[in-house]
N, C-alpha and C positions, 0 to 999 in steps of 0.2 A: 708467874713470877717475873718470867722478862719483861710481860706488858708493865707491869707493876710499875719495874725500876725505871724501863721508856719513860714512861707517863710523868712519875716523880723527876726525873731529869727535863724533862720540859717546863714545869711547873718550878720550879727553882730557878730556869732561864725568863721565865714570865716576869718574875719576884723581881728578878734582876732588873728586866727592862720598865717593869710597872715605875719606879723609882727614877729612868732618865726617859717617861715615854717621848716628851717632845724633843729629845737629841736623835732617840730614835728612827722618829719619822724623817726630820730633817735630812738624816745619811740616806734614808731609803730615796727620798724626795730627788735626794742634788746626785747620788752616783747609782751607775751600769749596774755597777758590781759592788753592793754593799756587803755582801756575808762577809768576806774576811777584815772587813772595817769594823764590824760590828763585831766580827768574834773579836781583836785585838783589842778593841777601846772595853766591852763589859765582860771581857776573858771568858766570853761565851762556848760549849762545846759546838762541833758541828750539826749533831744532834738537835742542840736549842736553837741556833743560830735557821737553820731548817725550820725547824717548827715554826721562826717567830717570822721569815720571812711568805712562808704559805698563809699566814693572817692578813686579810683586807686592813688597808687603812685604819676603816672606819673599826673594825674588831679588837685592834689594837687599842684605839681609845677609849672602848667599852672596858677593859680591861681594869678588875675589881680587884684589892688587894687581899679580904675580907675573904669572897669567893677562893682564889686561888690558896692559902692557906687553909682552908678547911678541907678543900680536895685533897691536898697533899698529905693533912694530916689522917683522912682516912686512908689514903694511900698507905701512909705507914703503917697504920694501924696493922692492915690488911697482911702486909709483907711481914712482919713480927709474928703477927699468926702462922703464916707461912713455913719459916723457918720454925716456930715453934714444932706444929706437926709433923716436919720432914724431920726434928732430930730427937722426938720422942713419941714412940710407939704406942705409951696410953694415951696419950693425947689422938691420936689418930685413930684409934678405937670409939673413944668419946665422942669423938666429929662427927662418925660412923652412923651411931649409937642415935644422934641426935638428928640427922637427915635423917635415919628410917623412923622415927618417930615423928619427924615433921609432915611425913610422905603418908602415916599411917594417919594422921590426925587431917589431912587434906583428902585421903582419898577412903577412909576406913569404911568397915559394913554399915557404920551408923552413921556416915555422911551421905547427903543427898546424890553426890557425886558416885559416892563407890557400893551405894546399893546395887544390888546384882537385879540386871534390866530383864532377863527371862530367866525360863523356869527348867530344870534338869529332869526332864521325864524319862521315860520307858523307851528302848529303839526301836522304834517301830517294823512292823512286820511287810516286806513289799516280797512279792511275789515274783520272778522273774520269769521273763519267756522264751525260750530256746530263739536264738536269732532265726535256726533254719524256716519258722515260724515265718517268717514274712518273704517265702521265696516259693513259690510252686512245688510241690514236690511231683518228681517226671519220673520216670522209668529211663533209664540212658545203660548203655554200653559202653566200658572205657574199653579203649586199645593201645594198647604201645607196643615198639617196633623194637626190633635185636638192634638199631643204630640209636633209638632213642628219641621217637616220632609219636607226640601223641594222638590222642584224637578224641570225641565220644561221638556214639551213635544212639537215637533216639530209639526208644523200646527196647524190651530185653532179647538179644539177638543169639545165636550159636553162631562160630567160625562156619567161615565157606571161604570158599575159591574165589568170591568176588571183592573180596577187598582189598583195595590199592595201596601199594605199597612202593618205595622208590628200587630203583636198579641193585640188587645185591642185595635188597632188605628185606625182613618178613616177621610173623606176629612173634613176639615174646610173651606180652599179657594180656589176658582179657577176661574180665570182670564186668558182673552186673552189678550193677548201683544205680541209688537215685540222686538225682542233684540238686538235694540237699546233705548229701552225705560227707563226708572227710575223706578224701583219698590222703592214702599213707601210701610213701615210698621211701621202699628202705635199701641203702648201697650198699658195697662191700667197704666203704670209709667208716662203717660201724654207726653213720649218723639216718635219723628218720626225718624225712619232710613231709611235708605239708600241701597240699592242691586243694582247691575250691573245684570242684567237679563242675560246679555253673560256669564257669573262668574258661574252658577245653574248648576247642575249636570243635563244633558239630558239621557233619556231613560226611559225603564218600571222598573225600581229599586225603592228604597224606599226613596233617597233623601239622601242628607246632614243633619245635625240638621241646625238649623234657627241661633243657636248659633254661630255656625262657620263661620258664616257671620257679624253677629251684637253683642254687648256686651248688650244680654238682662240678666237681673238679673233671677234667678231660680225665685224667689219669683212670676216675672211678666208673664202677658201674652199677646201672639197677640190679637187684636181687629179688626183690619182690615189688609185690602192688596191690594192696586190697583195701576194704574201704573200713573206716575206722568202727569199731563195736566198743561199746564202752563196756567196762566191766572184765573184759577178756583177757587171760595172760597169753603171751607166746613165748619161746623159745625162739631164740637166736643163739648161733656158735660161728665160730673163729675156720683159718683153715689150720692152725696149730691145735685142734682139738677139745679146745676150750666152750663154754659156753653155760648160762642162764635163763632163766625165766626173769622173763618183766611183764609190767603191766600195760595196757592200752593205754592208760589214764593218762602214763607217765611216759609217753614219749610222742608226746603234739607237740611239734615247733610252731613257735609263734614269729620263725622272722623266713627267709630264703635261704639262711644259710643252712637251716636245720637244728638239729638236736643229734648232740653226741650220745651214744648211748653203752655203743661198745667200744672199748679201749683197746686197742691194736695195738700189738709190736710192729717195728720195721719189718717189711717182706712179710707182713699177715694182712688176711683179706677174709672180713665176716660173708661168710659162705651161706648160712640158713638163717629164714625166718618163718617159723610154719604156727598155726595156733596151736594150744596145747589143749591136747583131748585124750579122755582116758587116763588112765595111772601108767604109763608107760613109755620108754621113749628107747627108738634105736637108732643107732649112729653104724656108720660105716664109711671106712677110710678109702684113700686110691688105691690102698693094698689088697683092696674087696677083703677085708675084713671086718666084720660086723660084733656091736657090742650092744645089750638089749638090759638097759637098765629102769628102773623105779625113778620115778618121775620126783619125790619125797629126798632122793641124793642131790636134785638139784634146787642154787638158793634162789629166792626172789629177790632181784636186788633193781634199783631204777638207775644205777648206772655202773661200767668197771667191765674187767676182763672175762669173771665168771670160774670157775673150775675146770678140770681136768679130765672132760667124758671119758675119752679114749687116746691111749697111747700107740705110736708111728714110731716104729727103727726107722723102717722107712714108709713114707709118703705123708697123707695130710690126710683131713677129715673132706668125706665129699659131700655127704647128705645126711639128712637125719629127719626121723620123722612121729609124733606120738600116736597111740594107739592105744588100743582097750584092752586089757588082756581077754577078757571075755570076746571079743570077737573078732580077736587075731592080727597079723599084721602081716601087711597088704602093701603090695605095689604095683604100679604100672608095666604090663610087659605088652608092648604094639597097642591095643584097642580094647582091648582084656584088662580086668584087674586081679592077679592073684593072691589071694590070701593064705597064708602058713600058719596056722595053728599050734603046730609041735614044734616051740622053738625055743624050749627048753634049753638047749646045748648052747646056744647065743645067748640065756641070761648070764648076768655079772656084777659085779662091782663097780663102778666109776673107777677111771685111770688103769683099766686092762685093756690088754691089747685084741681082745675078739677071736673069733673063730672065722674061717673061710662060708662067706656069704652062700646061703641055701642054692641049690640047683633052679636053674633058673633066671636068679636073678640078672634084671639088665646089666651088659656089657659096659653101662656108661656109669654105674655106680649109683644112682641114682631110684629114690622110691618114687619119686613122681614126673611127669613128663613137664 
């Protein structure tokens, strides 16, 4: 609408001049500074006066009277229309009404234009290939250290005495895998990451830090480390007691900082991650109290706190670990594995407080070394 009114107001200062073109030029001809001579003598705005001073000479004399009239009047025409639509609503429906039929008539299925250029078939079926597919598969030994030194070693090895390790440090985990596999590493900040096992520093050195891998916080630390099995649930718990079943599926981070998986209160730190095997699971606190429940009490969930294994007046949960009931439940005492059978008096409910841990059991609370 503004162009509109612009426009028309130039074209009426045109009208004006058309009628004294040859005074016109003259003023332009003999003075510096014509516009305000020119607005004063044809009471020009500053607008026109503008417009008719950025015209060539020679444009000026072109200048038809016949022409400029008939612009102006579709100008009006245009702005009538305007104002009509802005101050009546069926009319702007109409308007509407008539572009999408203009648009339909320029581009429809039976115009040559808006015929549809290919054909909507079937999605076709493409096969995918595991990436690990294009990487060697090796036999490797991962290592990490109690400060958080990785490493791998070529072929599947058992611990010995010969491995180097820094001043004050020594093994935490050690796992066979191939690399092409998924290492999983899970902290006590409740989150899981991610290692390319081909990525590990190889030889008898001391490793990378674990850091340089993953964005673990200083404050946090590893808890576990095994290599990914698809299809497989584990069990993870809290040190306030808590804890779930998830799935392998559902806890591959796809970036450095990880995957959140278990949700922590302030002052809580996720303590276990072991697979789930058997229909069975026992938990025991720092109070060496032990609680021996059904595997069926706990939910599957891919992310959250979890439930309420066993309850602490006082202390925390330290370990926990599933089992068969058919063939007992078992832990590590020095080099030995003991297994208990009659542990009947340790079955319970979820969110009881347990019984004092069988004869026996390690001093550090703990079913596996």
């Amino acid at each position: 609408m503004n162009k509109i009114e612009n426009r028309m107001e130039i074209l009426s200062g045109y009208l004006i001049v058309y009628l004294n073109i040859e005074k016109l030029i003259k003023i332009i001809r003999e003075n510096d500074n014509p516009k305000p001579i020119i607005i004063n003598k044809f009471k020009l705005t500053d607008i026109q006066a503008e417009a008719i001073l950025d015209m060539k000479l020679r444009a000026l004399r072109k200048l038809e009277e016949k022409q400029i009239k008939e612009e102006f009047d579709v100008l009006k025409k245009q702005k009538s229309e305007i104002n009509s639509l802005l101050r009546f609503k069926d009319k702007r429906w109409e308007k509407i009404k008539e572009e999408i039929n203009e648009i339909k008539n320029r581009f429809g299925k039976k115009t040559d234009i808006g015929k549809r250029k290919t054909i909507i078939g079937t999605e076709p079926k493409i096969k995918l290939r595991e990436i690990e597919g294009y990487f060697e598969k090796e036999p490797i030994t991962i290592i990490c250290s109690k400060k958080g030194w990785i490493r791998s070693i070529k072929g599947h090895s058992e611990p010995t005495k010969n491995e180097k390790y820094k001043d004050g440090d020594g093994p935490k985990f050690w796992i066979r895998a191939f690399t092409t596999d998924k290492l999983i590493l899970f902290a006590d900040n409740g989150r899981f990451y991610y290692v390319n096992p081909d990525k590990l520093p190889s030889g008898r050195g001391f490793g990378d830090p674990v850091r340089s891998f993953i964005d673990l916080p200083s404050e946090s630390n590893l808890i576990s480390m095994f290599a990914y099995n698809k299809g497989r649930s584990i069990l993870i718990c809290s040190s306030d007691g808590r804890g779930f079943i998830t799935e392998e599926d559902d806890i591959l981070a796809q970036t450095k900082a990880g995957k959140q998986v278990m949700n922590l209160k302030k002052d809580t730190k996720s303590i276990v991650c072991t697979p789930v095997e058997g229909d069975l699971v026992a938990v025991v606190g720092t109070n060496r109290k032990m609680l021996i429940l059904s595997l069926k009490e706990l939910p599957v969930m891919n992310k959250g706190r979890g439930v309420t294994l066993q309850k602490y007046k006082d202390g925390s949960l330290s370990d926990a670990i599933c089992f068969s009931n058919s063939k007992g439940l078992y832990w590590h005492s020095g080099n030995k594995i003991r297994t208990e059978k009659n542990f009947d008096q340790w079955v319970g409910k979820r969110a009881q407080a347990g019984r004092i841990v069988p004869k026996g059991f390690p001093k550090n609370n703990k079913f596996t070394l």
